[in-house]
C-alpha positions in Angstrom: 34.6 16.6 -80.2 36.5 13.4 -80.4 39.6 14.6 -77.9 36.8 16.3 -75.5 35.0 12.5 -75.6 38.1 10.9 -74.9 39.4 13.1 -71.8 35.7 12.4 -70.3 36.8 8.8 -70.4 39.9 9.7 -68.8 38.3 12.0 -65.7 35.7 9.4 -65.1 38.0 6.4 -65.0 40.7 8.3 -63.2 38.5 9.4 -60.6 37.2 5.9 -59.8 40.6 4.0 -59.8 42.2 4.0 -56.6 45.5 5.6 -56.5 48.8 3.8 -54.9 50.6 5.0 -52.1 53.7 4.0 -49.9 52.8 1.7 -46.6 56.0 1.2 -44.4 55.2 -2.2 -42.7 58.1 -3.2 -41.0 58.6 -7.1 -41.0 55.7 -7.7 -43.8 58.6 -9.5 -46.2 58.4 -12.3 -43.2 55.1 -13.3 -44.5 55.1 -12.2 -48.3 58.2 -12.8 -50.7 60.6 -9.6 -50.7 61.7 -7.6 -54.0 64.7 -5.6 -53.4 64.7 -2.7 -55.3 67.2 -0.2 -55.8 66.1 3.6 -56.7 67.3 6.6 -58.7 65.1 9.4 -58.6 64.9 13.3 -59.7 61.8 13.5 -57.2 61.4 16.0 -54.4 61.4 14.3 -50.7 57.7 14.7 -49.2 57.9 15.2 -45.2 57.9 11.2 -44.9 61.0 11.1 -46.4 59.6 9.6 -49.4 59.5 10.8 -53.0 57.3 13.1 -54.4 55.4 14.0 -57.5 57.7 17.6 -56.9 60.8 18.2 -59.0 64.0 18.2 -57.7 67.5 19.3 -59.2 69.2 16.5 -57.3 69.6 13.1 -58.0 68.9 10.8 -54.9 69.1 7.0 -54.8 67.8 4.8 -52.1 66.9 1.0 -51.2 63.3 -0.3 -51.2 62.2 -3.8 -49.5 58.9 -4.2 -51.1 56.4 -7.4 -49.9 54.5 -8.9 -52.4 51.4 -11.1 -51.3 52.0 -14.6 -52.2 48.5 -15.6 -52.6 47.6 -13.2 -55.7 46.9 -13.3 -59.2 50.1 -12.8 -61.6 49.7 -9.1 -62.4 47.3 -7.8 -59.4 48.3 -4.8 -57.1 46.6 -5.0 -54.1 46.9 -1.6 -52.1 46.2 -1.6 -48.3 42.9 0.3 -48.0 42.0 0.3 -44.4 44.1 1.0 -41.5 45.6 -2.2 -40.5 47.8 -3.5 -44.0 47.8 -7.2 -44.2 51.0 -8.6 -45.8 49.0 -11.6 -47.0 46.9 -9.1 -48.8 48.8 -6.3 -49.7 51.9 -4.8 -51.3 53.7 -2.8 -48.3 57.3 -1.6 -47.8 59.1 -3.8 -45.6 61.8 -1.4 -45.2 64.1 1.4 -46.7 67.7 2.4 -46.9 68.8 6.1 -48.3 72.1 6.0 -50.3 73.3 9.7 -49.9 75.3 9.7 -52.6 76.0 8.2 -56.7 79.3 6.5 -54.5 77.0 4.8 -52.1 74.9 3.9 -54.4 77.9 2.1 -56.7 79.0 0.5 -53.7 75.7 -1.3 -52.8 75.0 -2.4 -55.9 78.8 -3.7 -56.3 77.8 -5.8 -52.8 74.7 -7.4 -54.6 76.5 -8.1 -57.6 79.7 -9.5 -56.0 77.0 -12.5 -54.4 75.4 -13.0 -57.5 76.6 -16.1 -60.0 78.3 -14.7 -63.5 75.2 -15.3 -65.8 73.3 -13.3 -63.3 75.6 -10.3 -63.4 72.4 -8.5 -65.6 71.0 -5.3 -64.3 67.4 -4.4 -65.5 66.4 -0.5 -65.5 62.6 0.1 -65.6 61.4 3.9 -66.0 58.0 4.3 -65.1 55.5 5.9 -67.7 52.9 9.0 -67.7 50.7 9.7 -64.9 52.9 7.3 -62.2 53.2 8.7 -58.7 56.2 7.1 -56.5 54.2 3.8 -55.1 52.7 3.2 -58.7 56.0 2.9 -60.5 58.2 0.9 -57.6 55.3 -1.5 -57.1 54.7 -2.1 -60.6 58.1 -3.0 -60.9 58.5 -5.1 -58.1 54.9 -7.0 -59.1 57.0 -7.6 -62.0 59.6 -9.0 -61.1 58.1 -11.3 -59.0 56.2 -12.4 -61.8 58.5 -13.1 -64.2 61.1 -14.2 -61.3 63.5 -12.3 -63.1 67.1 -13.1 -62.3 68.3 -9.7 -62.5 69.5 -7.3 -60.6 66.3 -4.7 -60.2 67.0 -0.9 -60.4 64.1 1.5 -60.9 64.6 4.9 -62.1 61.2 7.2 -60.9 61.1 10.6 -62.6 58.9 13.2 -61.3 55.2 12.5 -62.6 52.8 14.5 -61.6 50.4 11.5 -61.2 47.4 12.8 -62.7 45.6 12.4 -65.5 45.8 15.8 -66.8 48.7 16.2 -65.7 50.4 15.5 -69.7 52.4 18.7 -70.1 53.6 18.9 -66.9 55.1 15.2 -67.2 56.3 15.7 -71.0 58.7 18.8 -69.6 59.7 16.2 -66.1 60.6 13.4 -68.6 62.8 16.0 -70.3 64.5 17.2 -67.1 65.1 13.9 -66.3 67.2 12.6 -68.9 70.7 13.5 -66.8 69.6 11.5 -64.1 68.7 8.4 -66.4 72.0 8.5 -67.8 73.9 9.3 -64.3 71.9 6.2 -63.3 73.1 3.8 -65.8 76.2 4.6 -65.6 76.3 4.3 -62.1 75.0 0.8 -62.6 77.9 0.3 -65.0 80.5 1.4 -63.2 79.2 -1.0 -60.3 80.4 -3.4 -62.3 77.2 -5.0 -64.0 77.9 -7.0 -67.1 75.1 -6.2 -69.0 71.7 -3.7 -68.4 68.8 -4.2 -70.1 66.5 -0.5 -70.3 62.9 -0.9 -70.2 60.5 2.1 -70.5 57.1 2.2 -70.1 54.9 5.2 -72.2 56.5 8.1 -71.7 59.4 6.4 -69.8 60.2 5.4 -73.2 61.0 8.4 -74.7 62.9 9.2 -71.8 64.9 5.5 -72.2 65.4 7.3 -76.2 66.4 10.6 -75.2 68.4 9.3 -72.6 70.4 6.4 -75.4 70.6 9.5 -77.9 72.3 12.2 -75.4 74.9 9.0 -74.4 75.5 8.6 -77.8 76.2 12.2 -78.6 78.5 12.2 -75.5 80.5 9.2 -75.9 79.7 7.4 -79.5 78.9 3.4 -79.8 80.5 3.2 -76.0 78.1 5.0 -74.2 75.7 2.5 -74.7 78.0 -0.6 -74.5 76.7 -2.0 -71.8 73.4 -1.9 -72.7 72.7 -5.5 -73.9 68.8 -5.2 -74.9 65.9 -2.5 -75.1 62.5 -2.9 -74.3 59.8 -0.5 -74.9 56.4 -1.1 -73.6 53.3 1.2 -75.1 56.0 4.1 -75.9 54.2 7.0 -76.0 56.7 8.7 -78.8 55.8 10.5 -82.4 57.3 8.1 -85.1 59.1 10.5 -86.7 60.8 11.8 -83.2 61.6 7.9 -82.8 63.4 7.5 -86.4 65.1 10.6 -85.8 66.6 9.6 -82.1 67.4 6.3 -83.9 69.5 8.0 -86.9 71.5 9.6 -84.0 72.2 6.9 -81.7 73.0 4.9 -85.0 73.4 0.8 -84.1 70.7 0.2 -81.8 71.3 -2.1 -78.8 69.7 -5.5 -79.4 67.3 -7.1 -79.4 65.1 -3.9 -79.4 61.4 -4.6 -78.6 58.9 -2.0 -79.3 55.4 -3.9 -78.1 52.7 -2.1 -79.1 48.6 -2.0 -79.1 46.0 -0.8 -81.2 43.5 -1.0 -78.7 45.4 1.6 -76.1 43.0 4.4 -76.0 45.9 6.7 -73.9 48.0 6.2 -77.1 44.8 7.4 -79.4 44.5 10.7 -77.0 47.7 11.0 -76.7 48.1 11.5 -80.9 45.0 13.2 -81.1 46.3 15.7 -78.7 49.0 16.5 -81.3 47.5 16.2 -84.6 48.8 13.0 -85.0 46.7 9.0 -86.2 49.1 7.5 -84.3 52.3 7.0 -82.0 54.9 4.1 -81.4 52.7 2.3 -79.3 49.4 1.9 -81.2 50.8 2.0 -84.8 50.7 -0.9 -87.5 52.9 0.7 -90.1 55.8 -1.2 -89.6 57.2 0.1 -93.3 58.0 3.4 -91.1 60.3 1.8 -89.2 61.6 -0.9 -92.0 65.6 1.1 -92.0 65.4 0.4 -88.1 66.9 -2.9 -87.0 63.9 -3.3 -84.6 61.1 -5.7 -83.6 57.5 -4.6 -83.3 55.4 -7.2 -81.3 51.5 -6.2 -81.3 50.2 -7.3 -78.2 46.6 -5.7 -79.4 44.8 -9.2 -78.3 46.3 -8.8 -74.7 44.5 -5.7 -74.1 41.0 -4.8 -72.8 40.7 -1.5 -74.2 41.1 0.1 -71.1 42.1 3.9 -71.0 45.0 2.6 -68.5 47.8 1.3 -71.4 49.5 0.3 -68.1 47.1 -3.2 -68.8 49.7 -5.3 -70.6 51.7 -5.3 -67.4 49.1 -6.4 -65.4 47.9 -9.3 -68.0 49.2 -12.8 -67.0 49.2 -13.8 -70.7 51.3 -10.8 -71.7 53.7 -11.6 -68.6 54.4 -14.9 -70.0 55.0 -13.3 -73.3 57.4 -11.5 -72.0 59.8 -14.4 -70.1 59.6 -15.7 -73.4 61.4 -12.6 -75.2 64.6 -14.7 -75.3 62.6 -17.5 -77.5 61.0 -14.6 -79.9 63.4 -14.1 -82.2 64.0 -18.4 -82.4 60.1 -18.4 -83.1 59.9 -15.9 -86.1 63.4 -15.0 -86.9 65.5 -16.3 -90.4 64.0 -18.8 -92.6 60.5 -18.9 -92.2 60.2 -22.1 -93.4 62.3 -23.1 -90.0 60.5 -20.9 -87.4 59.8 -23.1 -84.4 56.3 -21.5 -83.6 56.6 -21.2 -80.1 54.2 -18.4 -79.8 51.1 -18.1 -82.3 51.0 -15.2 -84.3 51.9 -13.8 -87.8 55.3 -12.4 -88.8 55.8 -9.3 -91.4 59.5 -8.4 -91.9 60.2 -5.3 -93.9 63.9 -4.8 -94.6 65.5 -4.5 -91.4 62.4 -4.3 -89.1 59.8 -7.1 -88.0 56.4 -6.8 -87.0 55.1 -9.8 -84.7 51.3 -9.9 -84.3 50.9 -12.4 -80.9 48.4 -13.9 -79.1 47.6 -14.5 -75.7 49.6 -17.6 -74.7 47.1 -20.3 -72.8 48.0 -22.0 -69.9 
């Protein structure tokens, strides 16, 4: 009775959210501030020319101009609702560029990287989560990006969700087929010549991120993954046990590794309930699971409303600050205790190799 009580949460909140889409607005980045974002995707063109919630056996790659509103709450998504956009208002597509092919692809990013100073020579990867149609995920990422005013260079990797809420299954098997385009993307990033990439996935994006570190590792040892300077995994909708076990393969994780978690994400609740399961990466608070893993669990449980959508961290001003301060986390609550600096409150737990930071929200 408990899953059927939840999934009626989920059908009436789903069908009361409005669902993102793509607006091409040519010249809208003249008015609101433009994020650049580059694109990997397994999804299937739609007639627009623009990808799909479909599957597709190819890999394509592409260029997205994306206005953001510059009068807007850290965090918001405004999408254009009646027929005349307003760039002021709205998030809109100020343009896009196909790259046919993994070359073309190399070679654009190579030309962004060539302009950019040596200490910003870090690419950041973000793979969208569960129920994320195209818009959802490329906005998302460009909302945060402009939040955080991240000095990286932005690539978004957009597997083929079926956007829908019930559409679990048929994402879990996507995320699976996607996991040779994840890794043909970050080595294409690699190989155009970026020091460092830092992976962040998002629910079930992180899983994919996991599969996608372990079948690298298999491939090519330690090396595969030497570029990969940092991991960040937001709400990652993965069992524990499938998490130790792709960690025992990869062997040395990439650091720092940040798993943020919530227990206050009702998705995460379904989603363990669904397979027999009290709880998954994202909503645990058993850090003593984890304690062989050279990891750091930061519960953001205070940053969320409870929401069924566990995309609300993301869209939290307080948790946004939180995370431009990832760099300061481990100064705050790592080594001696008696010399932490305390720049976020909170409560540290450290278990033999893993840490457990419990945060709150960060006032202006």
């Amino acid at each position: 009775m408990r899953i059927v009580h939840h999934l009626v949460i989920v059908l009436l909140l789903a069908s009361c959210a409005p669902r993102g889409k793509i607006t091409l607005f040519e010249g809208a980045a003249k008015i609101g501030d433009l994020q650049r974002i580059y694109v990997g995707t397994t999804r299937e063109m739609d007639e627009q020319g623009f990808p799909s919630g479909n599957r597709s056996r190819d890999l394509v790659f592409g260029r997205y101009d994306v206005s953001v509103p510059r009068d807007r709450e850290p965090g918001s998504i405004e999408w254009p609702r009646r027929k005349t956009p307003d760039p002021s208002t709205h998030f809109l597509l100020d343009s896009f560029l196909p790259l046919t092919t993994q070359g073309d692809f190399r070679t654009a990013l190579r030309g962004e990287l060539a302009h950019r100073r040596a200490e910003q020579r870090t690419a950041i990867i973000f793979v969208h989560g569960f129920n994320n149609n195209f818009a959802e995920g490329l906005y998302r990422f460009a909302q945060i990006s402009e939040d955080l005013d991240l000095p990286f260079l932005p690539v978004h990797y957009s597997w083929p969700s079926a956007g829908h809420p019930l559409g679990y299954g048929y994402d879990r098997d996507s995320m699976l087929i996607a996991r040779d385009g994840l890794e043909a993307t970050i080595r294409a990033v690699s190989e155009a010549g970026a020091d460092e990439i830092l992976l962040v996935g998002h629910s079930m994006g992180a899983l994919l991120a996991m599969e996608t570190m372990r079948q690298m590792t298999i491939a090519d040892g330690q090396n595969g993954l030497r570029k990969i300077s940092g991991v960040i995994l937001i709400s990652p909708d993965i069992d524990i046990d499938v998490f130790r076990a792709q960690a025992d393969r990869i062997g040395k994780l990439p650091q720092p590794f940040y798993i943020f978690s919530s227990t206050r994400d009702i998705a995460l609740r379904l989603s363990a309930s669904l397979t027999g399961q009290t709880a998954r990466l994202g909503n645990t608070t058993d850090v003593q699971k984890l304690a062989a893993l050279d990891v750091t669990m930061v519960d953001i449980s205070a940053f969320s409303d409870g929401k069924i959508d566990h995309a609300t961290a993301l869209a939290s001003p307080s948790f946004l600050r939180l995370l431009q301060k990832v760099p300061d986390l481990g100064a705050a609550y790592g080594g001696d205790p008696s010399t932490r600096v305390g720049l976020i409150p909170g409560t540290v737990l450290v278990v033999q190799n893993a840490t457990r930071l419990i945060v709150t929200p960060i006032t202006q």
